[in-house]
Short mmCIF file of the C-alpha atoms (twelve columns), coordinates in Angstrom:
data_MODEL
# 
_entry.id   MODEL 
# 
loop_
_atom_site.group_PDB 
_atom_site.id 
_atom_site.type_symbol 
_atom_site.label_atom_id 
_atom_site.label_alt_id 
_atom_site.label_comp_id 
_atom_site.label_asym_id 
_atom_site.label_seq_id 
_atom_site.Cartn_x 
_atom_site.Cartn_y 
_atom_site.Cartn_z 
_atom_site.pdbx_PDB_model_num 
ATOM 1   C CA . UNK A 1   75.127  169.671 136.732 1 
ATOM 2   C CA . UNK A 2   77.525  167.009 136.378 1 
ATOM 3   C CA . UNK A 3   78.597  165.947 140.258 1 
ATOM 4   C CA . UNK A 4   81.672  164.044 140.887 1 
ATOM 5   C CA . UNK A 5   81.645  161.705 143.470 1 
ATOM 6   C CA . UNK A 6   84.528  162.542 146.331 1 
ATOM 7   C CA . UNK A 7   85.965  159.270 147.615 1 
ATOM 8   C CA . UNK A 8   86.508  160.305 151.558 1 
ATOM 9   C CA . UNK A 9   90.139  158.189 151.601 1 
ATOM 10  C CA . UNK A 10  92.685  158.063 148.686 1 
ATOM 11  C CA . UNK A 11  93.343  154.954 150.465 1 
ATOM 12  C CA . UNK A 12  90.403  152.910 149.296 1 
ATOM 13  C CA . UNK A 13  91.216  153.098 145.734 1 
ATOM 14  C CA . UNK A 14  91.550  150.512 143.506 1 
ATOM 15  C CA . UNK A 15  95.052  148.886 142.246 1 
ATOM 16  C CA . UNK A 16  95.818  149.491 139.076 1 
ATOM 17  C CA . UNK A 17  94.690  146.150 136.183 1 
ATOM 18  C CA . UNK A 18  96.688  143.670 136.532 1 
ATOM 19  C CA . UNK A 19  98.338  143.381 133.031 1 
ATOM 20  C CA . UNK A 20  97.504  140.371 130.836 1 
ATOM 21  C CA . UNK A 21  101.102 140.237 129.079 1 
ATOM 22  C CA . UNK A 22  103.318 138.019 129.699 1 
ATOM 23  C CA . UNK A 23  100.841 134.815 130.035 1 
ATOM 24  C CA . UNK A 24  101.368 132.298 133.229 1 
ATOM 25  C CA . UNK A 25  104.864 130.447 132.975 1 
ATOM 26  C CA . UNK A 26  102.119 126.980 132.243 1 
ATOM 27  C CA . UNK A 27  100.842 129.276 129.267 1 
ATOM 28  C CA . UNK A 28  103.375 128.443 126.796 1 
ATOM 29  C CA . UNK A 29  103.438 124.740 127.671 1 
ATOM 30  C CA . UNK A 30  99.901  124.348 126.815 1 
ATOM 31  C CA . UNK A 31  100.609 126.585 123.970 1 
ATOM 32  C CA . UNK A 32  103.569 123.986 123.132 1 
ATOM 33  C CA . UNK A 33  101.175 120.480 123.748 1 
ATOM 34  C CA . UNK A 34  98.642  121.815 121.356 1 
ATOM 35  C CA . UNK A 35  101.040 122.277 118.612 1 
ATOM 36  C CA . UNK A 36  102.651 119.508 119.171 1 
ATOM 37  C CA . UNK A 37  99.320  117.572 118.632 1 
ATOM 38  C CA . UNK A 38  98.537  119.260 115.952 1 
ATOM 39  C CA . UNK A 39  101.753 118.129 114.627 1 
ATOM 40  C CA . UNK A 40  101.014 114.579 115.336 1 
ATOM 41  C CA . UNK A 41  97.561  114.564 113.502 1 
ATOM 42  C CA . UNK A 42  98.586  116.271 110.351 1 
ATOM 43  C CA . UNK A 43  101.481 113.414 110.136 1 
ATOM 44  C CA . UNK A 44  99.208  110.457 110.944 1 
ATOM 45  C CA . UNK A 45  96.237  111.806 108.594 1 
ATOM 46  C CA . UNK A 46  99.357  112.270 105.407 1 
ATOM 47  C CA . UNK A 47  100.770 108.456 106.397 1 
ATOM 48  C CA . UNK A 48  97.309  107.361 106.426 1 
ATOM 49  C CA . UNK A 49  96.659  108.720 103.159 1 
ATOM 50  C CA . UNK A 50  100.210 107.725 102.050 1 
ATOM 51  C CA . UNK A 51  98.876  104.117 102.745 1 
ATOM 52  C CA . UNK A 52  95.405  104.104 101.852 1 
ATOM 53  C CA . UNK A 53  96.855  105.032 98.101  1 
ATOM 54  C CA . UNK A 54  96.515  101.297 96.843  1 
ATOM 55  C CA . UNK A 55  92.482  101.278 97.937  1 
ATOM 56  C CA . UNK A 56  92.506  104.507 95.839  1 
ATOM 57  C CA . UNK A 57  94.102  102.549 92.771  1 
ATOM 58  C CA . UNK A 58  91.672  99.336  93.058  1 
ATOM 59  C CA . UNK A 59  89.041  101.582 93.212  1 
ATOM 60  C CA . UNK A 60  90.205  103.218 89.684  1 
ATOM 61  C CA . UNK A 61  91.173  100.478 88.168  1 
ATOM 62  C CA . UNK A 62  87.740  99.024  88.789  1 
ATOM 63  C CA . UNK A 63  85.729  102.211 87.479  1 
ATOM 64  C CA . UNK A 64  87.241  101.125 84.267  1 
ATOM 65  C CA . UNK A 65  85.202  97.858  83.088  1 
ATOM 66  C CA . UNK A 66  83.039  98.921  80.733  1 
ATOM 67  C CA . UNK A 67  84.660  97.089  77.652  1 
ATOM 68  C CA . UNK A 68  86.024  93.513  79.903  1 
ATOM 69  C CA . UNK A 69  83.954  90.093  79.076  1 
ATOM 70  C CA . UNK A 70  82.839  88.651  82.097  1 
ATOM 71  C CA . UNK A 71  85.879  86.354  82.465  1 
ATOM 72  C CA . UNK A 72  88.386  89.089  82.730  1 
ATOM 73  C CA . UNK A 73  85.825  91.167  84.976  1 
ATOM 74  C CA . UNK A 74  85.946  88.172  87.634  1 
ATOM 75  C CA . UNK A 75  89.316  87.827  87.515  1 
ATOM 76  C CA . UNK A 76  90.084  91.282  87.703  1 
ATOM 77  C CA . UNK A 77  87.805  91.038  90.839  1 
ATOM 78  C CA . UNK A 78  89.352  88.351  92.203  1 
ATOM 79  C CA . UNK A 79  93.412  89.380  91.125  1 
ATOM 80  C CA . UNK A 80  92.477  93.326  93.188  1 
ATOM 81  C CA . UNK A 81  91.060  91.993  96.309  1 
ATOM 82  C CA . UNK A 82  94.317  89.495  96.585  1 
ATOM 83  C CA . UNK A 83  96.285  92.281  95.504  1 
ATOM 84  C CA . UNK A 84  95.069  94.555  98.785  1 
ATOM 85  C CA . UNK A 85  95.683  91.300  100.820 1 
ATOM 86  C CA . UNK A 86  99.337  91.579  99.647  1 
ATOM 87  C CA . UNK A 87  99.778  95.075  99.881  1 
ATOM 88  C CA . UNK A 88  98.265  94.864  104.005 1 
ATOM 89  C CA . UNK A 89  101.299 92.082  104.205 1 
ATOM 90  C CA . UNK A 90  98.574  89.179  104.823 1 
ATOM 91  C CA . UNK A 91  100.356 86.851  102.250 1 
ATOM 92  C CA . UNK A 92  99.104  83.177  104.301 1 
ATOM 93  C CA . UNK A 93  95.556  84.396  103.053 1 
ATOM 94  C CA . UNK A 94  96.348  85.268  99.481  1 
ATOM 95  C CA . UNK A 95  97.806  81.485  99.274  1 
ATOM 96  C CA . UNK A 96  94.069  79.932  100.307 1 
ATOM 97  C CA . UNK A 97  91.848  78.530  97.827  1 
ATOM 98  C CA . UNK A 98  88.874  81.121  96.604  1 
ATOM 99  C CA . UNK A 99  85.992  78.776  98.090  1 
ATOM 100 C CA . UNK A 100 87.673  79.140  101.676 1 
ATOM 101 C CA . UNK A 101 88.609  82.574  101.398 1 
ATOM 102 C CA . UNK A 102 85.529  84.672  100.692 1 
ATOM 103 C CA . UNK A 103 84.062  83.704  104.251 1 
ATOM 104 C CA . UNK A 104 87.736  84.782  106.141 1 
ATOM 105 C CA . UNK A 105 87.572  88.254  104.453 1 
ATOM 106 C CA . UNK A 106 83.496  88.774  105.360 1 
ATOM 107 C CA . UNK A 107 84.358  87.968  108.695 1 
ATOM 108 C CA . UNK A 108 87.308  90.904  108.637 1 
ATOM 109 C CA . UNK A 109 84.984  93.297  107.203 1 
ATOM 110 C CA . UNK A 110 81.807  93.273  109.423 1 
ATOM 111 C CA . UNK A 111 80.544  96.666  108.827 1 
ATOM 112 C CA . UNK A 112 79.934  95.744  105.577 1 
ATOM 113 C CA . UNK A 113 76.139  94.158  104.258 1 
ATOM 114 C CA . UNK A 114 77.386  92.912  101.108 1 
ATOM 115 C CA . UNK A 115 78.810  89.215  101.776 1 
ATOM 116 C CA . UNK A 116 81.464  88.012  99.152  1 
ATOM 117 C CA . UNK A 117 80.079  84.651  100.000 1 
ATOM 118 C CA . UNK A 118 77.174  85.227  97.869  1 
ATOM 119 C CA . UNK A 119 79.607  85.465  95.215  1 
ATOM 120 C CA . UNK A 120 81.282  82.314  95.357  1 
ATOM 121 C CA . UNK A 121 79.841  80.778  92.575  1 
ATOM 122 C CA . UNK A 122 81.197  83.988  90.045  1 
ATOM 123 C CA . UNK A 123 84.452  83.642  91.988  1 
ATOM 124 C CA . UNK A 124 85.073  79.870  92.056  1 
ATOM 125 C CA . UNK A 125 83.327  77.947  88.846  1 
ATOM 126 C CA . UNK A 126 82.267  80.944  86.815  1 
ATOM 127 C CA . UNK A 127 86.056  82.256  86.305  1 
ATOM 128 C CA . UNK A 128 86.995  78.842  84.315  1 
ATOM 129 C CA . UNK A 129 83.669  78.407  82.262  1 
ATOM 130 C CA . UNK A 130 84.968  80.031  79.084  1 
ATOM 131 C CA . UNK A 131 81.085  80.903  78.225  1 
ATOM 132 C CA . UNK A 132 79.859  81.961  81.103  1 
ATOM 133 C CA . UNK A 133 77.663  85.134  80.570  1 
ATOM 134 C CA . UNK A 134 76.709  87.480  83.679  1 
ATOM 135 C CA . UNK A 135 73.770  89.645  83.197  1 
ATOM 136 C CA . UNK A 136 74.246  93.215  83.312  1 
ATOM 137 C CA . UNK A 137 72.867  93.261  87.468  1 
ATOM 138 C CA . UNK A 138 75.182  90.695  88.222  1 
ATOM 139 C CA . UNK A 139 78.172  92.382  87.044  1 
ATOM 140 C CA . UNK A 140 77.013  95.703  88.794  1 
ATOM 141 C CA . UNK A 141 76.499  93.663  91.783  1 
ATOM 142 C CA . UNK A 142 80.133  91.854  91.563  1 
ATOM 143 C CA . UNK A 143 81.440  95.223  90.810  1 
ATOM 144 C CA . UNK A 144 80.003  96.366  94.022  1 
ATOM 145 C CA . UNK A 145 80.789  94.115  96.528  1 
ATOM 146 C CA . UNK A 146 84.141  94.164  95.582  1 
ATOM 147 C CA . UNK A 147 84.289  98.042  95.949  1 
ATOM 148 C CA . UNK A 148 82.421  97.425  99.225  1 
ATOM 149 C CA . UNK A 149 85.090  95.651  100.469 1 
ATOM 150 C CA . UNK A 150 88.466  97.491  99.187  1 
ATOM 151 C CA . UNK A 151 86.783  100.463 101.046 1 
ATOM 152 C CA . UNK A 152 85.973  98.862  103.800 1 
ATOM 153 C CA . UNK A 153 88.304  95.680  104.546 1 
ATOM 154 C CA . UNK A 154 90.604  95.744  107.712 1 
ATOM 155 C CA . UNK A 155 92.570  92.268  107.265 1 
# 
């Protein structure tokens, strides 16, 4: 008993779908803008990398001070963070004395809550006392402030 339903009019019927190929003329210019940006992001993320690669080398260059006295470890301290100075072109700060600089470069990293001011003393008298003996927290600690800060400086 299937019934089929008798439309009185042929008129009334529906038009036919309206087809969804080809897209709006505007379709391909949105289609165009979001490559394009896609473009744009892929190239700014590779130069960031690209410049970024000098943190990367501090960073393995100071994962490898198991076997430095304490003088050298200071100094290597001290030699990478004016080293990233250099390489971010900010030459008038490398040229400042230790004692003035340690408070300029907290101040440009701010997110940071290790201060390299709490360091001065390793960083200014302890680097020329030929003796001078850090204990095993204090190296950790230098270690990590100075890793604190090559990952998060902006100067």
């Amino acid at each position: 008993m299937s019934m089929t339903i008798e439309l009185p009019n042929k008129a009334y019927m529906l038009p036919q779908a309206i087809p969804e190929w080809p897209p709006v003329w505007w379709f391909w210019l949105v289609v165009a803008a979001a490559i394009l940006l896609l473009a744009l992001l892929v190239f700014s993320l590779v130069r960031r990398h690209r410049q970024r690669a000098y943190r990367r080398e501090a960073l393995a260059q100071l994962s490898q001070t198991q076997e430095l006295s304490d003088q050298a470890l200071i100094e290597l301290c001290l030699s990478v963070i004016k080293r990233c100075l250099m390489t971010e072109g900010k030459q008038e700060l490398v040229s400042i004395p230790t004692s003035e600089l340690l408070p300029i470069l907290d101040r440009h990293n701010k997110r940071s809550k290790i201060k390299l001011a709490v360091y001065e003393a390793c960083f200014t008298s302890a680097i020329y006392q030929p003796n001078s003996q850090l204990s095993a927290d204090e190296r950790e600690a230098l270690l990590r402030v100075t890793k604190a800060w090559i990952r998060g400086h902006r100067a």
